[in-house]
TIVEX-169953 format. One record per residue: x, y, z of N, C-alpha, C in turn; residue in one letter; residue number from 1. Coordinates in nm, 3 decimals. Last residue first. Layout:
N
<dolo n_px="X" n_py="Y" n_pz="Z" ca_px="X" ca_py="Y" ca_pz="Z" c_px="X" c_py="Y" c_pz="Z" residuo="a" num="NUM"/>
...
REM end
This chain:
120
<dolo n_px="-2.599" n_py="0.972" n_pz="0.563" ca_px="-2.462" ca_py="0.975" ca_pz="0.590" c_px="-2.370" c_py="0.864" c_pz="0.590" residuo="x" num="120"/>
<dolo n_px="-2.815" n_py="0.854" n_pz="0.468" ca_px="-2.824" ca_py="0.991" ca_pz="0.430" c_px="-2.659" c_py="1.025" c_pz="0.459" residuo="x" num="119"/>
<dolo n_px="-2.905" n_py="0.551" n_pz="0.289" ca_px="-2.874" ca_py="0.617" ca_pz="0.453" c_px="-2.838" c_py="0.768" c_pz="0.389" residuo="x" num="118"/>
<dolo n_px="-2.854" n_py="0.402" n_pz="0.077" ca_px="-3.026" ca_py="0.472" ca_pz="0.092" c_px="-3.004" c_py="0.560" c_pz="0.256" residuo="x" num="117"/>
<dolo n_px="-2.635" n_py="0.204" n_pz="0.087" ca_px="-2.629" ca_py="0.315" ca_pz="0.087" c_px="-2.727" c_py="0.454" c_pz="0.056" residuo="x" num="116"/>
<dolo n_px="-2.752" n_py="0.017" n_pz="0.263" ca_px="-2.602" ca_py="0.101" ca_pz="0.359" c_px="-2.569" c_py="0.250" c_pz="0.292" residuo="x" num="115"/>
<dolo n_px="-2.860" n_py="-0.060" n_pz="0.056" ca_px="-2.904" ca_py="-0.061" ca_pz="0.158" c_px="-2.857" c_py="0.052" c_pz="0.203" residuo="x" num="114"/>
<dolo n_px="-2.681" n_py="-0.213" n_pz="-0.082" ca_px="-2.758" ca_py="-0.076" ca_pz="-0.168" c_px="-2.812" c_py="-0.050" c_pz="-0.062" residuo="x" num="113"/>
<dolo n_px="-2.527" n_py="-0.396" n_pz="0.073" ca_px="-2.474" ca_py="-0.277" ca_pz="-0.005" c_px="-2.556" c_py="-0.170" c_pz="-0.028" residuo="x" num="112"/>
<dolo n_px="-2.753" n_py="-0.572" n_pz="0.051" ca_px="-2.668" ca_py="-0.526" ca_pz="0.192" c_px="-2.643" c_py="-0.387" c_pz="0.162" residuo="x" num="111"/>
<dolo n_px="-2.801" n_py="-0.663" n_pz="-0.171" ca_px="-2.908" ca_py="-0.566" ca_pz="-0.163" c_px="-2.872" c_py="-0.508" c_pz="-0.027" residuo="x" num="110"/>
<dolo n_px="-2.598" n_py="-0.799" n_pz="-0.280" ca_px="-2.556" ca_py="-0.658" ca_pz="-0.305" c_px="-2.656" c_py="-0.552" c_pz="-0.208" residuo="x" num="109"/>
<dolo n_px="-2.528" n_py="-1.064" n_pz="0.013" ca_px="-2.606" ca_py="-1.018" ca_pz="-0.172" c_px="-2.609" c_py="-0.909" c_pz="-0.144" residuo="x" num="108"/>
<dolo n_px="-2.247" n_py="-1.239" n_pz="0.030" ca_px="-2.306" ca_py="-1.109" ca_pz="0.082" c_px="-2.395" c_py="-1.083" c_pz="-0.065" residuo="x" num="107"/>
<dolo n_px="-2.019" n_py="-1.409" n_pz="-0.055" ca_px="-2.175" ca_py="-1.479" ca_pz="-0.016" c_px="-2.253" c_py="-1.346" c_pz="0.049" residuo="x" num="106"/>
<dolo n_px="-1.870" n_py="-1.266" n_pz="-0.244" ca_px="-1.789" ca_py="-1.317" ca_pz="-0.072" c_px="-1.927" c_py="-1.312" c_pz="0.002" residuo="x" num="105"/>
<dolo n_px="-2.129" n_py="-1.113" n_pz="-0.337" ca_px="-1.981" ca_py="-1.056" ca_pz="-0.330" c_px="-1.969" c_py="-1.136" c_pz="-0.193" residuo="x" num="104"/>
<dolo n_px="-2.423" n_py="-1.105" n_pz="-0.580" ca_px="-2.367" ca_py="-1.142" ca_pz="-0.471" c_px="-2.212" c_py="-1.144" c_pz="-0.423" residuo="x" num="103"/>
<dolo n_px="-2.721" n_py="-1.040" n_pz="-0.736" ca_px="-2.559" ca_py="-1.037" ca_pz="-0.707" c_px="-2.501" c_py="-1.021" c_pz="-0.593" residuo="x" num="102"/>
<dolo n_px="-2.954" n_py="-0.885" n_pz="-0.701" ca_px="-2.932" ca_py="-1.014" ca_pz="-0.656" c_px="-2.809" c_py="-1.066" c_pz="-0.689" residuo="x" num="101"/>
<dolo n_px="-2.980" n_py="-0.625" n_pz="-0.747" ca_px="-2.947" ca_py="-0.718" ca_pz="-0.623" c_px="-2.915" c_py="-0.784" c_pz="-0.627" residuo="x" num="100"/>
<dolo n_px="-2.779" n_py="-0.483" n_pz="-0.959" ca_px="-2.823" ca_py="-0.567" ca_pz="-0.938" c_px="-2.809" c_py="-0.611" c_pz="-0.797" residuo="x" num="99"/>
<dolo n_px="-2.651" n_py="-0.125" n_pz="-0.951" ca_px="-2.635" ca_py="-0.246" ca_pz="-0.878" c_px="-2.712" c_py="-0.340" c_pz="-0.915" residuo="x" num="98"/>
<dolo n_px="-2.738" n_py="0.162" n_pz="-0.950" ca_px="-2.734" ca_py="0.077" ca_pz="-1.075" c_px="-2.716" c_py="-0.075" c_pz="-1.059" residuo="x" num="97"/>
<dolo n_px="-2.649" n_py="0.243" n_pz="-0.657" ca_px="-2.831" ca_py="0.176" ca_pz="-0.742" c_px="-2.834" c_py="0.165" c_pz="-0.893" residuo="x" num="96"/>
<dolo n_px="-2.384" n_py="0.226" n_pz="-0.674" ca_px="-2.477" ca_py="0.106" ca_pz="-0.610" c_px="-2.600" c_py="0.113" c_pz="-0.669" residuo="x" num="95"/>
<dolo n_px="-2.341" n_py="0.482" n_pz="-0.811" ca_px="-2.286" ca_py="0.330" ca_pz="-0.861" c_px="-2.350" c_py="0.217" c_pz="-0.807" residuo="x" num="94"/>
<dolo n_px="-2.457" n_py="0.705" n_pz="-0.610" ca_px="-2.498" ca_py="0.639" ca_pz="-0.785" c_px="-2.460" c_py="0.515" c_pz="-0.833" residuo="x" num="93"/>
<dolo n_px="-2.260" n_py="0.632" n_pz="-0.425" ca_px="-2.348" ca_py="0.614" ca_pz="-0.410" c_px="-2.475" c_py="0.614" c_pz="-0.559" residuo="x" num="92"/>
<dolo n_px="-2.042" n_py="0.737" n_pz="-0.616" ca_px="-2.040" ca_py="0.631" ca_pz="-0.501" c_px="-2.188" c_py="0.559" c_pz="-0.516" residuo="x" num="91"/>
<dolo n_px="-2.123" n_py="1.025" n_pz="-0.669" ca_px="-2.100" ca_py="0.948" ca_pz="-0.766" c_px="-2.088" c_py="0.769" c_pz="-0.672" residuo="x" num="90"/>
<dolo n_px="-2.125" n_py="1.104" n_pz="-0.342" ca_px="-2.272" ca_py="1.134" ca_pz="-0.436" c_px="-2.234" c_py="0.993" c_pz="-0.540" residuo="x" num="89"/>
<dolo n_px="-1.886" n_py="1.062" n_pz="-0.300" ca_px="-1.982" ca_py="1.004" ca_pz="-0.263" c_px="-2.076" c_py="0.981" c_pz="-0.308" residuo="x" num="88"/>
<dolo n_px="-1.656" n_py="1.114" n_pz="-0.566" ca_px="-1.740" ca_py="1.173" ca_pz="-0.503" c_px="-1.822" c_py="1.052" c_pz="-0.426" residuo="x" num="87"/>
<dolo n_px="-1.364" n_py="0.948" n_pz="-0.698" ca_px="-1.502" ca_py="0.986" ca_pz="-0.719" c_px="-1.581" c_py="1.060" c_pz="-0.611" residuo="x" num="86"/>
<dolo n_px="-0.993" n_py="0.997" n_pz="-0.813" ca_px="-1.136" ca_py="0.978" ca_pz="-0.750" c_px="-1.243" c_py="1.014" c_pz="-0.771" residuo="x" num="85"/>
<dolo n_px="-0.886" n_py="0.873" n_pz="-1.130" ca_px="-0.943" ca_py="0.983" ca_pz="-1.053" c_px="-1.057" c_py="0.955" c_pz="-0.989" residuo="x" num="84"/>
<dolo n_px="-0.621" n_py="0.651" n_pz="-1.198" ca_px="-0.798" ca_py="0.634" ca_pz="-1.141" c_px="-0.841" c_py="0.727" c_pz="-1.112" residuo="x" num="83"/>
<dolo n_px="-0.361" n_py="0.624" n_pz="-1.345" ca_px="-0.414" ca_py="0.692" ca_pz="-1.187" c_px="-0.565" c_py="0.692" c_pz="-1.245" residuo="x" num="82"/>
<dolo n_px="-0.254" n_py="0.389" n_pz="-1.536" ca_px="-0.275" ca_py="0.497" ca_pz="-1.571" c_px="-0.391" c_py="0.521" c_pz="-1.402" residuo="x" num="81"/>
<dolo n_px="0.069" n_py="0.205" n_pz="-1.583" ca_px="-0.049" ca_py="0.232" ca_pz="-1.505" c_px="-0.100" c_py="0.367" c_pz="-1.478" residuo="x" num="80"/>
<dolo n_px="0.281" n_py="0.198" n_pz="-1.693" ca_px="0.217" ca_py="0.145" ca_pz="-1.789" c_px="0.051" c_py="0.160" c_pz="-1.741" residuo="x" num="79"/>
<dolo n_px="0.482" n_py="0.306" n_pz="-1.512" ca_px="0.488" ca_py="0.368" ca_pz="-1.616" c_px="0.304" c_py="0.326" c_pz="-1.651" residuo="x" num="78"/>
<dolo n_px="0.443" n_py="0.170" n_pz="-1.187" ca_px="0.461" ca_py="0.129" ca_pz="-1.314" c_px="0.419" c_py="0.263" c_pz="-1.347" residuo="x" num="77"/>
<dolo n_px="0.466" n_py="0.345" n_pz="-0.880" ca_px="0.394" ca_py="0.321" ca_pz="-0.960" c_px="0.425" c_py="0.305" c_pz="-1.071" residuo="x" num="76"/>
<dolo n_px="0.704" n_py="0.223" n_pz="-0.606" ca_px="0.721" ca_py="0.345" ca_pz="-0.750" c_px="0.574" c_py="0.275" c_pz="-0.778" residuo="x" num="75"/>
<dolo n_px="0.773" n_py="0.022" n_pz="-0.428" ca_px="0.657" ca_py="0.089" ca_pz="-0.423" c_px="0.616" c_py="0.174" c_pz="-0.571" residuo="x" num="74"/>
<dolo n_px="0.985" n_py="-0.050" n_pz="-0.499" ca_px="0.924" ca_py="-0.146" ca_pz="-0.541" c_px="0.786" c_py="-0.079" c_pz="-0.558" residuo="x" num="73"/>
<dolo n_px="1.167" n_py="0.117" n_pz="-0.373" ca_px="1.175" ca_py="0.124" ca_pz="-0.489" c_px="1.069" c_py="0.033" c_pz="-0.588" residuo="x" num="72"/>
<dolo n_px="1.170" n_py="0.040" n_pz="-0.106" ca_px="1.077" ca_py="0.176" ca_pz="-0.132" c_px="1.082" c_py="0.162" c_pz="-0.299" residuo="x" num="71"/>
<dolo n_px="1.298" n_py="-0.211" n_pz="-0.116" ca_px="1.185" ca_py="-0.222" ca_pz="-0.072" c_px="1.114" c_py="-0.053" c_pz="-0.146" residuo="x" num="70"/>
<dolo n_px="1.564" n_py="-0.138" n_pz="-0.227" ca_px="1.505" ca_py="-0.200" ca_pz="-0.264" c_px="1.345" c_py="-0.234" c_pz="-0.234" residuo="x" num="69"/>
<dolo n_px="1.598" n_py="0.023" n_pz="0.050" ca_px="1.591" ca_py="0.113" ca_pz="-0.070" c_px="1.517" c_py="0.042" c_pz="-0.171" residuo="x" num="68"/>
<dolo n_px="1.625" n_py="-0.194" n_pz="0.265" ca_px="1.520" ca_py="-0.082" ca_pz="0.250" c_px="1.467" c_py="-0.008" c_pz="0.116" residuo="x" num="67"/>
<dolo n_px="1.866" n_py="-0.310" n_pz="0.186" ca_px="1.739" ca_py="-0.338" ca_pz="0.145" c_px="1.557" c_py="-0.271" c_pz="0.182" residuo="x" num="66"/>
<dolo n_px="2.083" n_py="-0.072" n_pz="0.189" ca_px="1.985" ca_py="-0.117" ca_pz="0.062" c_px="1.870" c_py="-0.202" c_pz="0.040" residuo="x" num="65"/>
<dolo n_px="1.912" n_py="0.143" n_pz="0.431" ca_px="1.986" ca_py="-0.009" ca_pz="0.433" c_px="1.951" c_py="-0.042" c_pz="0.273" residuo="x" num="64"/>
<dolo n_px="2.015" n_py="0.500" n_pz="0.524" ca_px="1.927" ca_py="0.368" ca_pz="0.467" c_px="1.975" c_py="0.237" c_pz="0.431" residuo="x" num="63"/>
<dolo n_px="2.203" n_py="0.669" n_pz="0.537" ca_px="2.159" ca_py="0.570" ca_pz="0.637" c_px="2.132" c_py="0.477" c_pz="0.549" residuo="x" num="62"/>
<dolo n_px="1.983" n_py="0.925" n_pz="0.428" ca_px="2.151" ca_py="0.886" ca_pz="0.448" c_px="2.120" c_py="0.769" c_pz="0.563" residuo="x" num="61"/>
<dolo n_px="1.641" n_py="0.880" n_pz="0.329" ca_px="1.729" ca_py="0.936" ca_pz="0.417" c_px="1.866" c_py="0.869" c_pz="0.402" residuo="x" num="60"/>
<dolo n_px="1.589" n_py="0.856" n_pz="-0.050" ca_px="1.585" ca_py="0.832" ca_pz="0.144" c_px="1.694" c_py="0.854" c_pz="0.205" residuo="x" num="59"/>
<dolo n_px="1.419" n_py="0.993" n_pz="-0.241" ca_px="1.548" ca_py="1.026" ca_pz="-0.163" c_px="1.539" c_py="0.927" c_pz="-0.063" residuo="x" num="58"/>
<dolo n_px="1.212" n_py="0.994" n_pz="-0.510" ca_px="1.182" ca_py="1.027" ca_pz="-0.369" c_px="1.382" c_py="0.956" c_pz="-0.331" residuo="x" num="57"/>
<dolo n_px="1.083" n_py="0.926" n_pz="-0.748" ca_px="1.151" ca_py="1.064" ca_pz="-0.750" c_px="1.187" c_py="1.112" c_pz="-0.606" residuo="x" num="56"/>
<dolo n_px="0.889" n_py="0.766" n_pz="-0.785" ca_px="1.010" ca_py="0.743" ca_pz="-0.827" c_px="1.141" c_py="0.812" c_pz="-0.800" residuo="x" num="55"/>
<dolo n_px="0.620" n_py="0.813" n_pz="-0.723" ca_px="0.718" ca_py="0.856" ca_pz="-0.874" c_px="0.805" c_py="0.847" c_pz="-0.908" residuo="x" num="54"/>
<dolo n_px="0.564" n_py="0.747" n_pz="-0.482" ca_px="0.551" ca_py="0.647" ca_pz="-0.589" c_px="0.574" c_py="0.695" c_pz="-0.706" residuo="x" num="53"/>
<dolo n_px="0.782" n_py="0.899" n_pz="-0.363" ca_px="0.832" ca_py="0.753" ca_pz="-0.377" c_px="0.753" c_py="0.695" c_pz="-0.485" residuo="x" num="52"/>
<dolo n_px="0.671" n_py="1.185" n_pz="-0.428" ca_px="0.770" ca_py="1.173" ca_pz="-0.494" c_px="0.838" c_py="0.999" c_pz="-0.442" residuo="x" num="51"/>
<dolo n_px="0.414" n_py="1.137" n_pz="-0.256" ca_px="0.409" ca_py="1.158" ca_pz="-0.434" c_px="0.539" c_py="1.112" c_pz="-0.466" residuo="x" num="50"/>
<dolo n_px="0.486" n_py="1.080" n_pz="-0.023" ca_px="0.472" ca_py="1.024" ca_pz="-0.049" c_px="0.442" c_py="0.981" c_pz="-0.172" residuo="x" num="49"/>
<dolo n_px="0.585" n_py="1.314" n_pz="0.148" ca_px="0.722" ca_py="1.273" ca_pz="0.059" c_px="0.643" c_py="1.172" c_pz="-0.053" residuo="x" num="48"/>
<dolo n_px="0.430" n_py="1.402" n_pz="0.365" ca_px="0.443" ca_py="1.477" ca_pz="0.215" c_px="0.543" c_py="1.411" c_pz="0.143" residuo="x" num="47"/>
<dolo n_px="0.214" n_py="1.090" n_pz="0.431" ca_px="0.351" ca_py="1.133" ca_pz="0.462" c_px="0.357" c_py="1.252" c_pz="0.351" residuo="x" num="46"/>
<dolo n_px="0.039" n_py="0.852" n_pz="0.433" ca_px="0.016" ca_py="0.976" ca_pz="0.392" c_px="0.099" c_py="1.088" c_pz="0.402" residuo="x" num="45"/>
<dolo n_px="0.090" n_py="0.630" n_pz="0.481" ca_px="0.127" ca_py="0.615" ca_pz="0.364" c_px="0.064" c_py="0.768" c_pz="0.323" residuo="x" num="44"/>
<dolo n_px="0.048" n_py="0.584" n_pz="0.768" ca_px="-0.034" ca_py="0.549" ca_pz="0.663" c_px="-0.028" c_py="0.540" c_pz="0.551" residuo="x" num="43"/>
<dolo n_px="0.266" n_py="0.689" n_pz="0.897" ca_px="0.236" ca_py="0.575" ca_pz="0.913" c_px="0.117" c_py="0.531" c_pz="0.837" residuo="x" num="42"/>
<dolo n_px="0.470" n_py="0.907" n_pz="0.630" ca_px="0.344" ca_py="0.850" ca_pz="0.708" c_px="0.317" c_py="0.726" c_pz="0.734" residuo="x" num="41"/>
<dolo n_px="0.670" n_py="0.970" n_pz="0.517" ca_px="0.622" ca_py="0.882" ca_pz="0.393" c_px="0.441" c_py="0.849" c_pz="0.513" residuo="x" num="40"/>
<dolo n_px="0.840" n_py="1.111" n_pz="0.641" ca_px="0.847" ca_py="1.159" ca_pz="0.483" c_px="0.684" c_py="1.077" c_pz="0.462" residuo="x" num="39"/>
<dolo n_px="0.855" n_py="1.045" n_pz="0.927" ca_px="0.806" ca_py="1.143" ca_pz="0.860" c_px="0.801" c_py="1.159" c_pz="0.746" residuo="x" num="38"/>
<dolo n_px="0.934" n_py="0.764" n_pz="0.846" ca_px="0.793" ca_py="0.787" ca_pz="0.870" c_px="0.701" c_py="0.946" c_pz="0.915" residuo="x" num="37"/>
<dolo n_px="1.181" n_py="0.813" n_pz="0.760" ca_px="1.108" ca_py="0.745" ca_pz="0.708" c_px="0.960" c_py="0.797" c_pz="0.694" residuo="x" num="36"/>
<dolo n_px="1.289" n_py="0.919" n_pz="1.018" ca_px="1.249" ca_py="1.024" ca_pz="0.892" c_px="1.192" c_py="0.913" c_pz="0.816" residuo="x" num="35"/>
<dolo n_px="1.277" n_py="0.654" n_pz="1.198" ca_px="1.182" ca_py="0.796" ca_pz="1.243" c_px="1.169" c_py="0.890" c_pz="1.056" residuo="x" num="34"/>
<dolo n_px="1.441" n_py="0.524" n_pz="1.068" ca_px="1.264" ca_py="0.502" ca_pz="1.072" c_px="1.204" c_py="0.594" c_pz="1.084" residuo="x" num="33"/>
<dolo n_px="1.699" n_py="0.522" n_pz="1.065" ca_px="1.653" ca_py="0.578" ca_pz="0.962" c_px="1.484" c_py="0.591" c_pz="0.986" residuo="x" num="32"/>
<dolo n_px="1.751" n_py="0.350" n_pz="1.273" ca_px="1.822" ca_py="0.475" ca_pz="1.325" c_px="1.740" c_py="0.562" c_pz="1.218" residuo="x" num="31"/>
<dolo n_px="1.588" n_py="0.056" n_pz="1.187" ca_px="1.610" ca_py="0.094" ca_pz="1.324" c_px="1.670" c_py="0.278" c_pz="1.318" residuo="x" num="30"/>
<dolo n_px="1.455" n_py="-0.059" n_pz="0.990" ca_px="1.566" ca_py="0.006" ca_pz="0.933" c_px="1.594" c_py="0.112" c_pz="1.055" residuo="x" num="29"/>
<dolo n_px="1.179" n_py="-0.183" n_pz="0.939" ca_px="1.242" ca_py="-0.044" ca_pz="1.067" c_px="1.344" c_py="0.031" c_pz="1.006" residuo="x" num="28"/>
<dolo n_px="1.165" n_py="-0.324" n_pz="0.711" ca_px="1.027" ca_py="-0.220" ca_pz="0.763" c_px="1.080" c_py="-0.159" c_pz="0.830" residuo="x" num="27"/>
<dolo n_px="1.419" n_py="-0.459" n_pz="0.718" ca_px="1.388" ca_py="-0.438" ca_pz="0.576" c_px="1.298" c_py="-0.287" c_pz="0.570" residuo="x" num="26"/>
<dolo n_px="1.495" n_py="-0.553" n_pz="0.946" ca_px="1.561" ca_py="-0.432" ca_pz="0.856" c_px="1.520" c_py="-0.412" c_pz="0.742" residuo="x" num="25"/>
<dolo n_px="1.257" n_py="-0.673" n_pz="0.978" ca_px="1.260" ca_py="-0.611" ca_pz="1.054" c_px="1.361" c_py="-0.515" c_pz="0.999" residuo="x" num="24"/>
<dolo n_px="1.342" n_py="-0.935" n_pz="0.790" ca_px="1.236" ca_py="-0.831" ca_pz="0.781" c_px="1.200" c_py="-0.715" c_pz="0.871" residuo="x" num="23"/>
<dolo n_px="1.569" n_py="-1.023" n_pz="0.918" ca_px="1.591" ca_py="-0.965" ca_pz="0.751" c_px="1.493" c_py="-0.873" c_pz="0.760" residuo="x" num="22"/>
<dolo n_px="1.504" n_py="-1.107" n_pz="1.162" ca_px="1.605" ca_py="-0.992" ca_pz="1.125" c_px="1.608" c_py="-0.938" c_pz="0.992" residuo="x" num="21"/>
<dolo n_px="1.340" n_py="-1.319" n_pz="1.022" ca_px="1.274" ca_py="-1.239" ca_pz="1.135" c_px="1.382" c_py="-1.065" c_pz="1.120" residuo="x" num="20"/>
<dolo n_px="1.546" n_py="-1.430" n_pz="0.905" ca_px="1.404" ca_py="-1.427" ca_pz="0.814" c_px="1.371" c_py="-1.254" c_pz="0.897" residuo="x" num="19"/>
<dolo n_px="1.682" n_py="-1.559" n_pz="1.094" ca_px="1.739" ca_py="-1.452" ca_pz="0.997" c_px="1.648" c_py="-1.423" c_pz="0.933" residuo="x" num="18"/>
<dolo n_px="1.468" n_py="-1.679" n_pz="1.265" ca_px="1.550" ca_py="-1.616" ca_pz="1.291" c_px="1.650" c_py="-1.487" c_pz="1.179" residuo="x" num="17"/>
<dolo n_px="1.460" n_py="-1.923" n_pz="1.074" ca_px="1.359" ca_py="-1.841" ca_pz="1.108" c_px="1.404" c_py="-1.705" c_pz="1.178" residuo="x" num="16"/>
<dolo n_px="1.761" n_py="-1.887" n_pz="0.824" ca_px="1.659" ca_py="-1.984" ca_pz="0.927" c_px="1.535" c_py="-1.893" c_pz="0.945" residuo="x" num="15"/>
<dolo n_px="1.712" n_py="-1.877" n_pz="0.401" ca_px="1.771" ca_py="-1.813" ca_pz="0.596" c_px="1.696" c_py="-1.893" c_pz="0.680" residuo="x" num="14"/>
<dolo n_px="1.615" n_py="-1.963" n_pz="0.185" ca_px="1.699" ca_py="-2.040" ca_pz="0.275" c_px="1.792" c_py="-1.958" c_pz="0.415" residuo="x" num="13"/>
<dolo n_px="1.463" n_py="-1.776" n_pz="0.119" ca_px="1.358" ca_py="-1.864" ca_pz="0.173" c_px="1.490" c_py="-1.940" c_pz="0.236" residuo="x" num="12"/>
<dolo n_px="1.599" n_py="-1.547" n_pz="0.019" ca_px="1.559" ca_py="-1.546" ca_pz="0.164" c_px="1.502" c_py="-1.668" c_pz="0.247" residuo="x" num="11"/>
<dolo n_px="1.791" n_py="-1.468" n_pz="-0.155" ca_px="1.828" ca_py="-1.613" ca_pz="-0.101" c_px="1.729" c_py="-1.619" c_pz="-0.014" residuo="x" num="10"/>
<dolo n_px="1.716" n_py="-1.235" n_pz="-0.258" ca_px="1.695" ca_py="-1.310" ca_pz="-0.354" c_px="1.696" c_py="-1.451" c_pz="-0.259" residuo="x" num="9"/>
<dolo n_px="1.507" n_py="-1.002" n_pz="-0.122" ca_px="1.642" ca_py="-1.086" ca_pz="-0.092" c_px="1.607" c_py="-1.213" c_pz="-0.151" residuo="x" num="8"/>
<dolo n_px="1.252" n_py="-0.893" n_pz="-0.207" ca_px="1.384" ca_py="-0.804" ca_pz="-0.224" c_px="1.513" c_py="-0.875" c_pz="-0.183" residuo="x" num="7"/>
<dolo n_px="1.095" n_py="-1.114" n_pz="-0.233" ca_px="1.143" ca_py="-1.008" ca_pz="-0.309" c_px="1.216" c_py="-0.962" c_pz="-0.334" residuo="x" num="6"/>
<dolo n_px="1.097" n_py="-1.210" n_pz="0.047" ca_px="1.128" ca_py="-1.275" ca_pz="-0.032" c_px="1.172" c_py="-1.203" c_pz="-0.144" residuo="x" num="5"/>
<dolo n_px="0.935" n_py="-1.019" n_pz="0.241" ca_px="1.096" ca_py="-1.014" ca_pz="0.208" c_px="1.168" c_py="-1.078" c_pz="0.110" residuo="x" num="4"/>
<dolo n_px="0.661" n_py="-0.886" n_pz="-0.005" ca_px="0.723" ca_py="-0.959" ca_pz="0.084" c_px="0.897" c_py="-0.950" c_pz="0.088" residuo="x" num="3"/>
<dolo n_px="0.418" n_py="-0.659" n_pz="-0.090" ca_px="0.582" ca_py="-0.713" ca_pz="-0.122" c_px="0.663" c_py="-0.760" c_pz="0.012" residuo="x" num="2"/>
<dolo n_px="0.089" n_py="-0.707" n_pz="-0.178" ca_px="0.182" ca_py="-0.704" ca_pz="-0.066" c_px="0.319" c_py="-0.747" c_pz="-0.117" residuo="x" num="1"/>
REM end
């Protein structure tokens, strides 16, 4: 998560109040939001959304630099190589290699392998 702190170097000494305004222009950026959130989706599924984390993305005229500073944070490092997704099928292979008796945030795995012996 990239906080306001980040992108405004002085932020921890604003009151509560300028904190509140800082971050609100930071996520709305009030007149620019709407194309925002057409480019980029309220999910982050937007068509613009290859070319921000490449780096290679525009924002709208308007924009507040600390907006810009914010989308610019998003980019994906150079040094990070993309994960190709997996299949369910493959998913679901990964759990029954699983050890039960391992355990995740006091949940033992055999929850997991469970959830996934279901057909859907």
């Amino acid at each position: 998560l990239i906080e306001p702190k980040h992108i405004y170097p002085n932020y921890m000494s604003h009151s509560r109040n300028q904190k509140i305004t800082l971050y609100k222009n930071c996520f709305c950026g009030s007149t620019i939001f709407p194309q925002l959130l057409r480019d980029l989706g309220a999910m982050g599924t937007g068509p613009k959304v290859k070319a921000l984390l490449h780096a290679t993305y525009t924002p709208p005229p308007g924009t507040s630099r600390h907006t810009k500073n914010f989308l610019h944070l998003m980019r994906i490092p150079q040094a990070v190589t993309p994960v190709p997704p997996i299949t369910f099928q493959e998913f679901r292979q990964g759990w029954k290699k699983a050890k039960e008796r391992t355990s995740s945030n006091g949940t033992h795995f055999g929850h997991y392998k469970a959830s996934m012996s279901h057909p859907k």
